[in-house]
C-alpha positions as a Python dict, from the first residue, in 0.01 Angstrom:
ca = {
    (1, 'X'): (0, 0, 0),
    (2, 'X'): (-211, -195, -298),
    (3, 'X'): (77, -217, -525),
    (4, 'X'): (-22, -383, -856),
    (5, 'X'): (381, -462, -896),
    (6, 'X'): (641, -657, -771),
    (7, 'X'): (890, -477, -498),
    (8, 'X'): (1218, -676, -508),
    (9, 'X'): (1464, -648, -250),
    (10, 'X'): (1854, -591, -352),
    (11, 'X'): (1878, -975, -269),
    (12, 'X'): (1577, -1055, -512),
    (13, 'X'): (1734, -913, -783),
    (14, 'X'): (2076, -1041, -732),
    (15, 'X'): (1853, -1376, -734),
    (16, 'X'): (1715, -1212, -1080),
    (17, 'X'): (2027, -1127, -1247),
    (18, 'X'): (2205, -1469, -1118),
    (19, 'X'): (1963, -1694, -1361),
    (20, 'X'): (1944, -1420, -1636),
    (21, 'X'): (2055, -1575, -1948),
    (22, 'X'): (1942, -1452, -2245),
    (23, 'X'): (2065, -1576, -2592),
    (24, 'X'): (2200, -1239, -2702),
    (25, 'X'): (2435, -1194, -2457),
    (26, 'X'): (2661, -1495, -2514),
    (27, 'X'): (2833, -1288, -2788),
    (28, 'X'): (2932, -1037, -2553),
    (29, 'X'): (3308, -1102, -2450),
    (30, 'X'): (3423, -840, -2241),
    (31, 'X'): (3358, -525, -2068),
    (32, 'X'): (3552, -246, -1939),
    (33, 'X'): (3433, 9, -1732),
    (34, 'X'): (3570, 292, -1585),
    (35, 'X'): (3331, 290, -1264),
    (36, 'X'): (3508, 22, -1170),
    (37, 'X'): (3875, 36, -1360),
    (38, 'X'): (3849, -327, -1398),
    (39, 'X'): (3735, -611, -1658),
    (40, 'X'): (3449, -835, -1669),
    (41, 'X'): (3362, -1138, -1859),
    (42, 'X'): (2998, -1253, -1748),
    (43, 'X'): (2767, -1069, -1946),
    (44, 'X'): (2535, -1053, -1621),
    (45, 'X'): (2752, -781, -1482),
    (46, 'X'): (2796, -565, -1840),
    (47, 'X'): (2549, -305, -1737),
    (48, 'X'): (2535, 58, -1747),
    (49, 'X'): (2389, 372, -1497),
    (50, 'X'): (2000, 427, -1612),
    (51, 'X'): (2156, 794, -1465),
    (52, 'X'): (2413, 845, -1717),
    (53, 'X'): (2343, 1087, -1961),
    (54, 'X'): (2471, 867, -2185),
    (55, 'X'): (2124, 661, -2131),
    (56, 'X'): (1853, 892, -2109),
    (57, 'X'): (1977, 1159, -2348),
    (58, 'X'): (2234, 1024, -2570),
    (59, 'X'): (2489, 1236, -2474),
    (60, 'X'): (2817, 1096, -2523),
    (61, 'X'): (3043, 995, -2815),
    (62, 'X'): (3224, 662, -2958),
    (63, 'X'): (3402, 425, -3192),
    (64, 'X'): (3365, 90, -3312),
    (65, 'X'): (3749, -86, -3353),
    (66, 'X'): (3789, -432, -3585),
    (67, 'X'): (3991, -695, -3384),
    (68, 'X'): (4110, -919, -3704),
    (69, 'X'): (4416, -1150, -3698),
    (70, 'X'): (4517, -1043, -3365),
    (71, 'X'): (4554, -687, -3399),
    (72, 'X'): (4388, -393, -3378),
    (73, 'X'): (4316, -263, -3722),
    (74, 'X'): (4309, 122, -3792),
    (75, 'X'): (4395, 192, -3375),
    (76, 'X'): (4494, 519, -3382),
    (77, 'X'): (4240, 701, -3678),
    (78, 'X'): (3970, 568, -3390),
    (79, 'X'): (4130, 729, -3083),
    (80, 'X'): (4224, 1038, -3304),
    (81, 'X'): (3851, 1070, -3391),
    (82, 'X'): (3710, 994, -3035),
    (83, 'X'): (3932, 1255, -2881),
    (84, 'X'): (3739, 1517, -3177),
    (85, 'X'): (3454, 1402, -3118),
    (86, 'X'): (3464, 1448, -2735),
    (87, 'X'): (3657, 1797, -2754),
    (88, 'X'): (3370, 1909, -2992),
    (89, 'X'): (3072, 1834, -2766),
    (90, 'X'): (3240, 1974, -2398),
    (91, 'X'): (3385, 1610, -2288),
    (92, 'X'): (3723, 1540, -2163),
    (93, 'X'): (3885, 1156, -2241),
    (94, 'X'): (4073, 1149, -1899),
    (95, 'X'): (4281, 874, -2021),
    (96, 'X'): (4574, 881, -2254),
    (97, 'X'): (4595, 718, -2571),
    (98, 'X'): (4866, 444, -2412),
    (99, 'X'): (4649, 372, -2128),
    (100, 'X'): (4347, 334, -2325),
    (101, 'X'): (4500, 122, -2617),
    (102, 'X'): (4653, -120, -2299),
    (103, 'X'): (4270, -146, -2160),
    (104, 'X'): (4199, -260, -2557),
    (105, 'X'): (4448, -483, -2589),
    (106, 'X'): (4401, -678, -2246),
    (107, 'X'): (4011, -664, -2282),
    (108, 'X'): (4068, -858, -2703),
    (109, 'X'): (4349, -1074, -2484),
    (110, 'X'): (4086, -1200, -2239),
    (111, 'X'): (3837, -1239, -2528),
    (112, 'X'): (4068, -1437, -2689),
    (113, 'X'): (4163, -1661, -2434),
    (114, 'X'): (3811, -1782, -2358),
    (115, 'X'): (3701, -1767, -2693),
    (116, 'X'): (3904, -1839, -2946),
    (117, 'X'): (3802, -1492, -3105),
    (118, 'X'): (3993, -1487, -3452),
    (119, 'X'): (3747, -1147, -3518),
    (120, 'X'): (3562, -954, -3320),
    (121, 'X'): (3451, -583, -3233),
    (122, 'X'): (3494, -333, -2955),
    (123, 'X'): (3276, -49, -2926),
    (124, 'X'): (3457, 234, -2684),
    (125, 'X'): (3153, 493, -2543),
    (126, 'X'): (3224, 787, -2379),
    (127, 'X'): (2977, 917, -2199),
    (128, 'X'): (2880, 1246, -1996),
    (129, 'X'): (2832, 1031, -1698),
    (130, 'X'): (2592, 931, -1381),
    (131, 'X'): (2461, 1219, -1222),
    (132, 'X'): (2085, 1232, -1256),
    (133, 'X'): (1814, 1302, -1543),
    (134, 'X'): (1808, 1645, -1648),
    (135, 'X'): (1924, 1771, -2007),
    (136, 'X'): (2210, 1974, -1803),
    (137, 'X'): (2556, 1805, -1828),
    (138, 'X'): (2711, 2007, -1533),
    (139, 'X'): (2486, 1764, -1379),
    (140, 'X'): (2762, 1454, -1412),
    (141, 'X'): (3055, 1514, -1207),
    (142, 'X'): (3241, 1288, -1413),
    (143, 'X'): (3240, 1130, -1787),
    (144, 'X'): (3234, 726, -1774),
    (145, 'X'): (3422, 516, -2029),
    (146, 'X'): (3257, 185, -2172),
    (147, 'X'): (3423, -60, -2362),
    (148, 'X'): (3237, -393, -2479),
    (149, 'X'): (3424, -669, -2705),
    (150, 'X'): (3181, -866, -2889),
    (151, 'X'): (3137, -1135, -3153),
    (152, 'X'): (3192, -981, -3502),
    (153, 'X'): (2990, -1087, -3818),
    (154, 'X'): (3141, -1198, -4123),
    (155, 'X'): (3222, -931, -4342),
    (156, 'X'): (2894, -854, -4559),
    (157, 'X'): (3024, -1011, -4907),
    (158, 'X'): (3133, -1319, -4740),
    (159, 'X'): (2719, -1361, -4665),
    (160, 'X'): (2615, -1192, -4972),
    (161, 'X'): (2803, -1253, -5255),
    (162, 'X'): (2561, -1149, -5458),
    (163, 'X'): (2594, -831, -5379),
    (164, 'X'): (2387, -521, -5179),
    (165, 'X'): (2089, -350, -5230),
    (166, 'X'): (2011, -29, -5153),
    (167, 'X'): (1774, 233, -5113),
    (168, 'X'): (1720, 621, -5107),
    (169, 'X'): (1623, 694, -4738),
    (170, 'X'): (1292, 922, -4639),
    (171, 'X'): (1501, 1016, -4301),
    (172, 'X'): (1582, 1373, -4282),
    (173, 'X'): (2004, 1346, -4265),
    (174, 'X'): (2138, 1477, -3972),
    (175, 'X'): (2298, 1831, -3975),
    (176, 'X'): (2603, 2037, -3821),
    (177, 'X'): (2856, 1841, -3526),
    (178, 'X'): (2522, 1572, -3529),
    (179, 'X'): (2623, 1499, -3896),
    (180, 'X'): (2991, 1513, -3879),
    (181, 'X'): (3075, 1395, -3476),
    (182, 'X'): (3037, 1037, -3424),
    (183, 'X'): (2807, 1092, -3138),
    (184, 'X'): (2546, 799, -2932),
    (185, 'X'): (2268, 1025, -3112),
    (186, 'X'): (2173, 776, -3357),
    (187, 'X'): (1797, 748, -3365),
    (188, 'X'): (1801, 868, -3741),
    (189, 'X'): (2047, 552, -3840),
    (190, 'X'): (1857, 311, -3671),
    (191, 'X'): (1531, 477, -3845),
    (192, 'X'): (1710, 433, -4163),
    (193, 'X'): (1804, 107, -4122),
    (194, 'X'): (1433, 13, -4014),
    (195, 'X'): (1331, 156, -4317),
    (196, 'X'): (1624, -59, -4560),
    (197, 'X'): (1427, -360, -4344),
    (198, 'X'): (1091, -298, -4440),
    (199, 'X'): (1163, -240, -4802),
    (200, 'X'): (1380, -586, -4811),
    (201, 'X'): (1731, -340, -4866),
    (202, 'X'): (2020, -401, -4713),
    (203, 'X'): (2106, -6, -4697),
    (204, 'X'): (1955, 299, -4698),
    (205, 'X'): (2131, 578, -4799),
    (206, 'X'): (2086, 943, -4705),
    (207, 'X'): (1958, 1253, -4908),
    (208, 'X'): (1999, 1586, -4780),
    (209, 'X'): (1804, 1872, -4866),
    (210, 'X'): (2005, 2037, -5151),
    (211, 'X'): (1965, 1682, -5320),
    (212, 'X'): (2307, 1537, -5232),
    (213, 'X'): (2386, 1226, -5072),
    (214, 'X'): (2506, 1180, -4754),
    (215, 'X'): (2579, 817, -4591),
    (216, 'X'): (2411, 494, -4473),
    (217, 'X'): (2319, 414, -4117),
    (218, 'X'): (2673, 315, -4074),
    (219, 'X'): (2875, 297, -4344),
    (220, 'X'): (3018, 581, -4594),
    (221, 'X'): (2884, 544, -4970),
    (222, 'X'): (3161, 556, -5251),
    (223, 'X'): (3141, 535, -5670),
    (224, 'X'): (3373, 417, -5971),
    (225, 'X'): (3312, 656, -6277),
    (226, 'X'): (3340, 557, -6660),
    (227, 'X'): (3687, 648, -6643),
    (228, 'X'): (3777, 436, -6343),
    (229, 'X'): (3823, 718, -6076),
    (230, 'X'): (3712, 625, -5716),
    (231, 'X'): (3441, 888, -5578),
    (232, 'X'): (3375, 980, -5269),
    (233, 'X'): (3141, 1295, -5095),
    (234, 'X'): (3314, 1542, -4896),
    (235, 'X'): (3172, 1465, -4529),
    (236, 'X'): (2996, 1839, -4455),
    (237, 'X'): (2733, 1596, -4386),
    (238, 'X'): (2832, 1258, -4266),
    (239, 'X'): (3098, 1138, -4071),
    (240, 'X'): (3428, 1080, -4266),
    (241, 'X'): (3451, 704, -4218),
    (242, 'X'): (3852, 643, -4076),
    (243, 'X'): (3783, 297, -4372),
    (244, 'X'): (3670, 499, -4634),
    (245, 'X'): (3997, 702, -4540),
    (246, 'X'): (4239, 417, -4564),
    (247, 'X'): (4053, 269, -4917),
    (248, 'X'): (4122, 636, -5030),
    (249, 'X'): (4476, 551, -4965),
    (250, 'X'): (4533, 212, -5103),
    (251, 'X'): (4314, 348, -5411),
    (252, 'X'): (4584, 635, -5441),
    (253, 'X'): (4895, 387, -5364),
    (254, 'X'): (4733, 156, -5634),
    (255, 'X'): (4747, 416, -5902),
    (256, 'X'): (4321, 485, -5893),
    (257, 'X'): (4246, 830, -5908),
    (258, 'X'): (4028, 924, -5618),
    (259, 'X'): (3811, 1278, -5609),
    (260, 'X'): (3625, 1413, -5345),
    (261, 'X'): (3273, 1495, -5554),
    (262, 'X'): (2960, 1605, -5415),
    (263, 'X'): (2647, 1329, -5549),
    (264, 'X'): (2333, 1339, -5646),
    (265, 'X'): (2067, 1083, -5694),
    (266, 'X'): (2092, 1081, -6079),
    (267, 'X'): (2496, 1054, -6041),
    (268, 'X'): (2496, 729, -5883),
    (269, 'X'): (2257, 596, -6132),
    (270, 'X'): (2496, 678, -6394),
    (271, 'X'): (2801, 488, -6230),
    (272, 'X'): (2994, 231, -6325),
    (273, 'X'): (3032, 40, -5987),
    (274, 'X'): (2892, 144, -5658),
    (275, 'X'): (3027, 75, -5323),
    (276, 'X'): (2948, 62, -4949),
    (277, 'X'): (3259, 119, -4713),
    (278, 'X'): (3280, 80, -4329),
    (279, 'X'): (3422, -110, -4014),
    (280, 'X'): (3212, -410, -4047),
    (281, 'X'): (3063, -380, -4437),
    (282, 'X'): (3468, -364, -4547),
    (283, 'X'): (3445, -277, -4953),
    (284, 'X'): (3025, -403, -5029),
    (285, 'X'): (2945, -407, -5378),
    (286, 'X'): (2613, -196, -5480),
    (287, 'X'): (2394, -487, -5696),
    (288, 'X'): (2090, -285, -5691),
    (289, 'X'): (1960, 82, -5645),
    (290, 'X'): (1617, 69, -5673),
    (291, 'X'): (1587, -157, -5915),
    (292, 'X'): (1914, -53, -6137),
    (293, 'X'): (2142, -308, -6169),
    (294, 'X'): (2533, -243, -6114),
    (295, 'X'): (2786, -514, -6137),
    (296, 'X'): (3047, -631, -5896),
    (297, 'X'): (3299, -450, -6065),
    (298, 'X'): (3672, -459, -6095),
    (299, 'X'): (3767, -144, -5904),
    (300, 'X'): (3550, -277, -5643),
    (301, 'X'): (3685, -605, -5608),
    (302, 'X'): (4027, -454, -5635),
    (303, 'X'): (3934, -245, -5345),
    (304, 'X'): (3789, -473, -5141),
    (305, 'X'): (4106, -713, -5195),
    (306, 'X'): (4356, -454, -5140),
    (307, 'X'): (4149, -378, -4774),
    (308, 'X'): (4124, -714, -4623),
    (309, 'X'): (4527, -763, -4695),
    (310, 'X'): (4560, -462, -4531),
    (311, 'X'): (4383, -568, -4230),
    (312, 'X'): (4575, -860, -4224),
    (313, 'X'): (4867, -692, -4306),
    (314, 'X'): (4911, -321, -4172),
    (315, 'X'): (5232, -255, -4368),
    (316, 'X'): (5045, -364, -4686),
    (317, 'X'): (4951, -70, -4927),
    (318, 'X'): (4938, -147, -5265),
    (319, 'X'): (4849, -406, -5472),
    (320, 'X'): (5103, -676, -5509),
}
């Protein structure tokens, strides 16, 4: 043969993988997987089947979990969710919530041990599983179970005090279970959030195509009213967000009156405050909408208060 490529051997790549070391990976802590029931630490060996559909066509489901003060914050809204969003796309979580909230708990243990980690993230993907490269599911005899601790950035108004800005997004919003099931589809986010890059944003937000908004590329969008009232769009298009759920709560406990509203464009413009709620953005003050200003508010920073005691303290639900 006149090969114009390299052929390794299985010893040349173990050679390979051995001195691969690439910056990225040292904030990768810890890796379950259910191919092998077991936990690993060196990033090396956190690798997935090219063959599972979860790959090559996305097909598969999952949850991102906050690791803050040494507990698990908003556990069981995440493994409620997971199990929906596997029942509504044909996929069966083997494991039982116990089980699967041990394998959590020992993979943020080991994490912590050779870390340090104070914060940090898991993301738990179920997928349809190896089997081969056709659209078909009955083609995986099994569904596989991934779970990766990693580093966790400083919530965003720690870095950005000043605020967010955001921006209408030109993606076409998902529709039906793609909008509503938090499925590894997510080609549209990561469009959207290419296109908050390029315009210097730091979110895009959704538009669907009666004119209402939907969500960013990961986080839910929420709004403070003349009168003070918190809110938020029904999710017939977006996924309800399991923080936007528990800010609805402490909003509620609080005394703030909270509405589910459908919003337009215009509406937002015409707010008092404007927020950005999710795992990892926590309670974000809206600074800018295309170039109208909104002020870090007081329901906002109320909000955002009321949250991070909450994460440090689950039993904490109002205001003290």
């Amino acid at each position: 043969m006149n090969l114009h490529t390299s052929v390794w051997s299985y010893e040349d790549g173990l050679r390979h993988l051995a001195a691969y070391r690439p910056p990225h990976s040292r904030k990768y802590l810890a890796m379950y997987a259910s191919e092998w029931d077991a936990i690993v630490t060196d990033p090396r060996l956190m690798r997935v089947p090219v063959d599972d559909h979860l790959v090559h066509r996305g097909d598969g489901v999952f949850e991102t979990l906050l690791y803050d003060g040494g507990r698990i914050f908003l556990l069981a809204p995440h493994l409620q969710r997971l199990r929906h969003s596997a029942a509504q796309i044909g996929l069966d979580l083997r494991i039982p919530d116990e089980r699967l909230t041990l394998i959590l708990e020992d993979l943020f243990s080991v994490a912590s041990a050779d870390h340090a980690l104070s914060r940090g993230l898991a993301r738990v993907l179920l997928g349809r599983g190896p089997g081969g490269f056709s659209v078909d599911p009955a083609e995986s005899p099994s569904p596989s179970l991934y779970i990766v601790v990693y580093q966790a950035s400083p919530p965003f108004m720690e870095t950005h005090p000043e605020g967010a800005k955001v921006v209408f997004s030109q993606v076409a919003p998902k529709a039906g279970i793609l909008a509503t099931v938090k499925t590894c589809n997510y080609l549209p986010n990561a469009l959207m959030k290419a296109e908050a890059n390029r315009t210097g944003a730091h979110f895009a937000l959704g538009v669907d195509e009666t004119g209402h908004v939907t969500e960013s590329f990961t986080e839910n969008i929420a709004a403070v009213d003349a009168s003070g009232a918190l809110l938020i769009p029904p999710p017939d298009r977006h996924l309800p967000g399991t923080t936007l759920q528990r800010v609805s709560e402490l909003a509620e406990a609080a005394g703030i009156p909270v509405y589910s509203r459908k919003l337009t464009p215009d509406d937002l413009r015409g707010m008092s405050e404007l927020l950005v709620v999710g795992t990892t953005a926590r309670v974000t003050s809206v600074t800018d909408l295309e170039g109208r200003s909104f002020p870090i508010g007081p329901i906002g920073k109320r909000l955002a208060k009321m949250l991070d005691e909450n994460i440090s303290n689950p039993k904490f639900l109002r205001c003290q």
